[in-house]
C-alpha positions in Angstrom: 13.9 14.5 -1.2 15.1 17.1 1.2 18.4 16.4 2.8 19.0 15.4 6.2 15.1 14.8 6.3 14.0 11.3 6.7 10.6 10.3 5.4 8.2 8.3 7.4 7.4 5.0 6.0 4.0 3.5 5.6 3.4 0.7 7.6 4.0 -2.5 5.9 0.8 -4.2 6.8 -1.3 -1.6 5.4 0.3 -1.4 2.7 -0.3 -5.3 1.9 -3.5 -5.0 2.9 -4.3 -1.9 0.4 -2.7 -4.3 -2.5 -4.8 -6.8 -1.9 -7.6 -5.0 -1.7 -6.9 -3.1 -5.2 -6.4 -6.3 -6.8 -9.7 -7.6 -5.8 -11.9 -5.0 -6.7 -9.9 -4.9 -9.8 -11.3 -8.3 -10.2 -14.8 -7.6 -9.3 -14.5 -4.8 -11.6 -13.3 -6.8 -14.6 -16.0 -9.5 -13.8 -18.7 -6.4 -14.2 -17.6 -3.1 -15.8 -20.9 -1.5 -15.6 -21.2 -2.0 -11.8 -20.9 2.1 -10.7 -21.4 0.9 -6.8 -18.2 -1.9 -7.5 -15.9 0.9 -10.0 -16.5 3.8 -6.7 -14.8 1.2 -4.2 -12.4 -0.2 -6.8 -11.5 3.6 -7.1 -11.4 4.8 -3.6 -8.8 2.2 -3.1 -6.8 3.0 -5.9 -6.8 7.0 -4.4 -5.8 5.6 -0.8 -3.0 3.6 -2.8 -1.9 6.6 -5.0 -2.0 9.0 -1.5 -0.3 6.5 0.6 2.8 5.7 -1.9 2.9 9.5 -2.9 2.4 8.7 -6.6 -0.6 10.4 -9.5 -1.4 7.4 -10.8 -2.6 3.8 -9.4 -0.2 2.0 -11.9 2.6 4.2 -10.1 1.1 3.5 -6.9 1.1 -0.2 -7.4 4.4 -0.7 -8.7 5.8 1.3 -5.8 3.6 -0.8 -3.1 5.1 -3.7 -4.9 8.6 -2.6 -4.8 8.6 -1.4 -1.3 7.1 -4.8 -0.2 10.0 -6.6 -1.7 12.6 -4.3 -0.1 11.7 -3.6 3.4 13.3 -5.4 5.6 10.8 -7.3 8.9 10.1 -5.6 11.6 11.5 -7.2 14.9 8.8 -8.4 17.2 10.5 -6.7 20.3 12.4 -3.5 20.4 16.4 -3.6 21.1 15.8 -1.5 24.1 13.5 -4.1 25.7 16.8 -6.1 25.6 14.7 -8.4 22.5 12.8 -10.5 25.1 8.9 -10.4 25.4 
């Protein structure tokens, strides 16, 4: 990483959301291998995952998604300069 640059972070939710949806096409593609329709979604989600975490591989991808799911802290529901109140 470049110093004094800060990276932008992908949004938590999406993130989530991309995991889950991995895993269950990994499902429905365990459940039927020879499904080509199933394998293509099962893959384009695994290369959103890989593009979106910045890794080559959808093991690398996953195991970051996972790790920066468990480390980022929750987003406050109101910004400090709106004083916190809704």
């Amino acid at each position: 990483m470049l110093e004094g640059v800060e990276m932008l972070l992908p949004d938590r939710h999406l993130v989530a959301d991309l995991l889950g949806r991995y895993r269950a096409w990994e499902r429905l593609v365990l459940a039927d291998p020879h499904d080509d329709a199933t394998r293509r979604r099962f893959e384009d989600v695994a290369y959103t995952l890989c593009v979106l975490m910045g890794q080559r591989t959808a093991r690398e991808a996953i195991l970051k998604a996972e790790s920066y799911l468990r480390h980022i802290r929750p987003v406050p529901l109101f910004a400090e300069a709106e004083g916190g109140r809704p």
